[in-house]
BALOBA-1460 file (C-alpha; in Angstrom, 3 decimals):
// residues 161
<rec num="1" residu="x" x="0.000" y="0.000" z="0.000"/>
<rec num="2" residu="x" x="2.534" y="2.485" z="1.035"/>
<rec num="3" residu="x" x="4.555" y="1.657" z="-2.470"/>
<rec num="4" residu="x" x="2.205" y="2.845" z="-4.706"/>
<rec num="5" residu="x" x="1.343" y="5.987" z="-2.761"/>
<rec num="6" residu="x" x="4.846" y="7.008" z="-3.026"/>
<rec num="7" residu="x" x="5.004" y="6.298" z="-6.900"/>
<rec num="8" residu="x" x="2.263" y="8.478" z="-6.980"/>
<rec num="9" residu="x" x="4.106" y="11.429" z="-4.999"/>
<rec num="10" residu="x" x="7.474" y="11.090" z="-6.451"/>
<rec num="11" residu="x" x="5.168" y="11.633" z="-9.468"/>
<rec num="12" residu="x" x="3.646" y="15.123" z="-8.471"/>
<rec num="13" residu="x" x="7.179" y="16.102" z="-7.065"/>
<rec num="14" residu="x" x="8.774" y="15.321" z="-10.234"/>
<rec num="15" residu="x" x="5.575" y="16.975" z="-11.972"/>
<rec num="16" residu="x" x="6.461" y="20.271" z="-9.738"/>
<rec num="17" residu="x" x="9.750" y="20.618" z="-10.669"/>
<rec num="18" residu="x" x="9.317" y="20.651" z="-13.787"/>
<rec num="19" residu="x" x="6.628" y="23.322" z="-13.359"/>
<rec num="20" residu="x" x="9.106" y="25.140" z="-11.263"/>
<rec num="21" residu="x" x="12.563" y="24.921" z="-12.618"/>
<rec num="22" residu="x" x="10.913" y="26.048" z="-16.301"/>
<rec num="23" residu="x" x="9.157" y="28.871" z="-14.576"/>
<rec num="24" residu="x" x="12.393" y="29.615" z="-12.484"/>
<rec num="25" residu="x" x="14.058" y="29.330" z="-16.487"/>
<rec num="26" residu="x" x="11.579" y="31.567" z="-18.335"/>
<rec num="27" residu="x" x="11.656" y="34.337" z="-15.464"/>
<rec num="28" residu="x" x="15.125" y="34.848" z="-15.132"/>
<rec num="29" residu="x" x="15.420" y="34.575" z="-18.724"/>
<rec num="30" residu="x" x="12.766" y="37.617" z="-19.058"/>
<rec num="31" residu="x" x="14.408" y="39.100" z="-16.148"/>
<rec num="32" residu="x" x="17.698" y="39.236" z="-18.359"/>
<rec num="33" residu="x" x="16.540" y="40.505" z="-21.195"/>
<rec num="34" residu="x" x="14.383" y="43.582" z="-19.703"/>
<rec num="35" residu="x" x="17.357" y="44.449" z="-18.048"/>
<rec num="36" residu="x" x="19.877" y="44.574" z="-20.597"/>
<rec num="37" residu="x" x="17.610" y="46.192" z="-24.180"/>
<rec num="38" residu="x" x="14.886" y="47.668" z="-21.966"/>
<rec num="39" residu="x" x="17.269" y="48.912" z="-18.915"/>
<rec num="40" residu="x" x="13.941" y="47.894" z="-16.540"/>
<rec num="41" residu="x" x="13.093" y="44.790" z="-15.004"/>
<rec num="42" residu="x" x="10.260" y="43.025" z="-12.493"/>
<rec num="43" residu="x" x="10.878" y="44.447" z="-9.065"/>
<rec num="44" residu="x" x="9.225" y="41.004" z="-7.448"/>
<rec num="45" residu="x" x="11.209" y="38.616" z="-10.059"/>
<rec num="46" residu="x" x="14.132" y="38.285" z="-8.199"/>
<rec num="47" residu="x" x="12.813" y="37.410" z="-4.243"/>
<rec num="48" residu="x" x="10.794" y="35.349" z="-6.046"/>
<rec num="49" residu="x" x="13.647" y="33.261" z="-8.233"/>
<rec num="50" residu="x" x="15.224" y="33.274" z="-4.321"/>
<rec num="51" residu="x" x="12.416" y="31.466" z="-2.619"/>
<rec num="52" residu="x" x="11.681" y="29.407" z="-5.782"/>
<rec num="53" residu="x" x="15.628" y="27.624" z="-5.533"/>
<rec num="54" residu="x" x="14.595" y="26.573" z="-1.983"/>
<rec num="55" residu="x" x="11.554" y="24.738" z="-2.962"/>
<rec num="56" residu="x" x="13.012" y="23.484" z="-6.140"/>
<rec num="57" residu="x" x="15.955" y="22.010" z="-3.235"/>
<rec num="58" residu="x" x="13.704" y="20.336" z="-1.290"/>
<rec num="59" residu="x" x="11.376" y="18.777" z="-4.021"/>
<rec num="60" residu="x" x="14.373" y="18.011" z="-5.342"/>
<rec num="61" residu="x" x="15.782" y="16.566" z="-1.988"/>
<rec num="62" residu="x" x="12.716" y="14.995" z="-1.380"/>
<rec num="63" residu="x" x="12.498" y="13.360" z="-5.168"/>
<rec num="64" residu="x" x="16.229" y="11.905" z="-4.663"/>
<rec num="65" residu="x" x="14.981" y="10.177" z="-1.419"/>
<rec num="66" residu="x" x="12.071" y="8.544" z="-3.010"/>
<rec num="67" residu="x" x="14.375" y="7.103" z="-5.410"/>
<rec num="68" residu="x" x="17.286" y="5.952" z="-2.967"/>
<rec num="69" residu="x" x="19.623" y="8.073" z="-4.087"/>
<rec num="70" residu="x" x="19.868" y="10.700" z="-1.296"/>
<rec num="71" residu="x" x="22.583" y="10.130" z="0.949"/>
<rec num="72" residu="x" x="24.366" y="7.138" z="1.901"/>
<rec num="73" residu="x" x="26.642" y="6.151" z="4.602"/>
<rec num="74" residu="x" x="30.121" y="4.745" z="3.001"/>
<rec num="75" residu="x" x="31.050" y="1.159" z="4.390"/>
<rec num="76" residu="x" x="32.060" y="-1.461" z="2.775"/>
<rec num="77" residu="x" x="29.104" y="-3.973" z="1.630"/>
<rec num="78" residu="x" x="29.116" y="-6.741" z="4.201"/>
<rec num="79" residu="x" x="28.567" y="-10.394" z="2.431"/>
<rec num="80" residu="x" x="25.911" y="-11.304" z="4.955"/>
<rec num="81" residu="x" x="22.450" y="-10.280" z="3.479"/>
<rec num="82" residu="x" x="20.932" y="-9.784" z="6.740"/>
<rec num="83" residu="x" x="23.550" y="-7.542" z="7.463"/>
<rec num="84" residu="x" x="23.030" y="-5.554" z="4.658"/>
<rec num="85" residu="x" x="19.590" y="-5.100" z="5.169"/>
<rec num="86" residu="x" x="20.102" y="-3.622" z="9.029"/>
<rec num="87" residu="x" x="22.955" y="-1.616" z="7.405"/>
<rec num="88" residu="x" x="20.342" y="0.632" z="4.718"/>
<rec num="89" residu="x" x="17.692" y="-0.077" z="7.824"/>
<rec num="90" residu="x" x="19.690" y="2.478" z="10.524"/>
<rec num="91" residu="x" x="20.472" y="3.975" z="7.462"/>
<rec num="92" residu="x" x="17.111" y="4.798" z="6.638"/>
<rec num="93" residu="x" x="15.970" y="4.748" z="9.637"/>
<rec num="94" residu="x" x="18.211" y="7.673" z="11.027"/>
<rec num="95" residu="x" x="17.286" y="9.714" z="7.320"/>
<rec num="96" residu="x" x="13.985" y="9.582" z="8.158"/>
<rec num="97" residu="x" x="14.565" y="10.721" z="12.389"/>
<rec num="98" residu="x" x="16.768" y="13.782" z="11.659"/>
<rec num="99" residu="x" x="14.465" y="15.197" z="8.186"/>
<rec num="100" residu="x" x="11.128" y="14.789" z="11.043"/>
<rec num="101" residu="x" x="13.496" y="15.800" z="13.955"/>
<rec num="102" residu="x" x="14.349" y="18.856" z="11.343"/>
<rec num="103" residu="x" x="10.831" y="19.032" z="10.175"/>
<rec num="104" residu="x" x="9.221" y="19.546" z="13.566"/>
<rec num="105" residu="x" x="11.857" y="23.076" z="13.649"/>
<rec num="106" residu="x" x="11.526" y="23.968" z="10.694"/>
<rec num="107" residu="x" x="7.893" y="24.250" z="11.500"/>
<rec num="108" residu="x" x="8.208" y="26.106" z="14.527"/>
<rec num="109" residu="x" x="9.460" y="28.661" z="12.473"/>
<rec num="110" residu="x" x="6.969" y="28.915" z="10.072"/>
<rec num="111" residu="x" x="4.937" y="29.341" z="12.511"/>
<rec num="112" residu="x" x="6.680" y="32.232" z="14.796"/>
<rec num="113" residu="x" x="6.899" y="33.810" z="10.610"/>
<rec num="114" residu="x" x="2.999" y="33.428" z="10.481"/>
<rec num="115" residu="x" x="3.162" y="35.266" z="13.962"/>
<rec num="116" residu="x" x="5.047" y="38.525" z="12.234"/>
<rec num="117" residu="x" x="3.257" y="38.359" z="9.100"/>
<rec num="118" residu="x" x="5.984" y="40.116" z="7.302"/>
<rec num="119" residu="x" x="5.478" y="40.303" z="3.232"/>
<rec num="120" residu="x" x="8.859" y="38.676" z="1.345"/>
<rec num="121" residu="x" x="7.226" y="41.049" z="-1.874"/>
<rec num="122" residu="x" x="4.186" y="42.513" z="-3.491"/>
<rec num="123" residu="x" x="2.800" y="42.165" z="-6.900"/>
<rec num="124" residu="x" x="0.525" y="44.767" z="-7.532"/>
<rec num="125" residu="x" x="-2.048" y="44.043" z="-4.604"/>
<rec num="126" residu="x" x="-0.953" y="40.682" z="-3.786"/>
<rec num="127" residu="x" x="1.420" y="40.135" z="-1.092"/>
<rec num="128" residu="x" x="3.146" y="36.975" z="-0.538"/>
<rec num="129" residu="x" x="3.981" y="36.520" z="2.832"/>
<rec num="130" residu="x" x="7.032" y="35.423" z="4.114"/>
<rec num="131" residu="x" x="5.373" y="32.122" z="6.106"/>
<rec num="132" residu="x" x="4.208" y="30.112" z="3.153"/>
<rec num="133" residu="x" x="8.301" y="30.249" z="2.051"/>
<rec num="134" residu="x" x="8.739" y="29.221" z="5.284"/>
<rec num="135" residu="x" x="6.046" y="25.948" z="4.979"/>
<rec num="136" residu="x" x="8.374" y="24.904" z="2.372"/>
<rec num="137" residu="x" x="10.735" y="23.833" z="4.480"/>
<rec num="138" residu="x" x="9.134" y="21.458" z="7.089"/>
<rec num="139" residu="x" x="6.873" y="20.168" z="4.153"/>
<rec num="140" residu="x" x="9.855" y="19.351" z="2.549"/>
<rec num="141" residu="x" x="11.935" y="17.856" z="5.575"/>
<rec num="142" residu="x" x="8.407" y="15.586" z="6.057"/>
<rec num="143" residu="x" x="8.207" y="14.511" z="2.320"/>
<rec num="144" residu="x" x="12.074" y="13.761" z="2.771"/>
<rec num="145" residu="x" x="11.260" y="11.796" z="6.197"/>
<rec num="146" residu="x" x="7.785" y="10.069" z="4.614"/>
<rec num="147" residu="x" x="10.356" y="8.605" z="1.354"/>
<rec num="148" residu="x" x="13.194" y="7.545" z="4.247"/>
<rec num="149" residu="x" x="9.937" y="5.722" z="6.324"/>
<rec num="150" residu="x" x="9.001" y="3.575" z="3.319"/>
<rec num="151" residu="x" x="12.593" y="2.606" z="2.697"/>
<rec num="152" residu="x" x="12.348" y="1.312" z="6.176"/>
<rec num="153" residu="x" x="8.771" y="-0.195" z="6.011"/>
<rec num="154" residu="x" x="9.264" y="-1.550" z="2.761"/>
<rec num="155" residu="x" x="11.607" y="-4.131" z="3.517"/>
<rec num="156" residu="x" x="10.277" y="-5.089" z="6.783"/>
<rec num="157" residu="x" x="6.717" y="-5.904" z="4.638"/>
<rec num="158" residu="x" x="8.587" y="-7.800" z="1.810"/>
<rec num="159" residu="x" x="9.957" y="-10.375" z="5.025"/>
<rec num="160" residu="x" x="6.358" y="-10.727" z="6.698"/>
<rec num="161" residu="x" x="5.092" y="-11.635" z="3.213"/>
């Protein structure tokens, strides 16, 4: 059960960068060129492109997880199987403790931002305020955390079966 729901969500994540990094593409592109032939530019363009890199990090963080290709400790591959398998467990395991331990702060933070209600820009009317940058970080600690889980759980299923 879990396996399919993260197919699905490494899905949207990889759907979302794509989204992002070609809108992160096309506005600093436009960015560029009303700079240099119209000597002007978008005042909110660049905090935007800012905030935009962090969430394009974490999806991207988060997508790498899913996939098992996050971070790995270095030891040498032990010949015993079960071994191996309580190797990537801890492994896992201790991925998945420090992105919710990190997630659980990182919240805390958004929160205390939500508290200030400061505005990162304005365009036109619209402000974007500088807590829903901040959600973007503990939502993407948990998706990082959720991917590490089922790397744990996985495993432990495939031996009960």
């Amino acid at each position: 059960m879990l396996k399919p729901v993260e197919r699905a969500l490494a899905l949207v994540e990889t759907a979302l960068l794509v989204v992002l990094l070609s809108l992160m593409i096309f506005l600093a592109f436009f960015q560029v060129v009303l700079r240099d032939f119209f000597h002007s530019g978008i005042l909110w363009a660049d905090p935007l492109l800012r905030h935009l890199v962090i969430w394009l990090g974490f999806l991207g963080a988060a997508f790498a997880a899913s996939q098992g290709k996050h971070f790995a400790w270095e030891m040498p591959k032990p010949k015993n199987q079960i071994l191996s398998r309580a190797f990537a467990a801890v492994a896992n395991l201790s991925g998945a403790l420090a992105s919710l331990f990190l997630a659980f702060a990182a919240r805390e933070y958004a929160a205390e931002e939500k508290t200030y209600g400061h505005a990162l820009f304005r365009i036109g009317s619209f402000s974007f305020p500088s807590w829903a940058s901040a959600d973007i970080i503990w939502l993407g600690f948990l998706l990082v955390g959720f991917h590490f889980l089922i790397r744990v759980l996985s495993p432990i299923k495939e031996e009960i079966r």
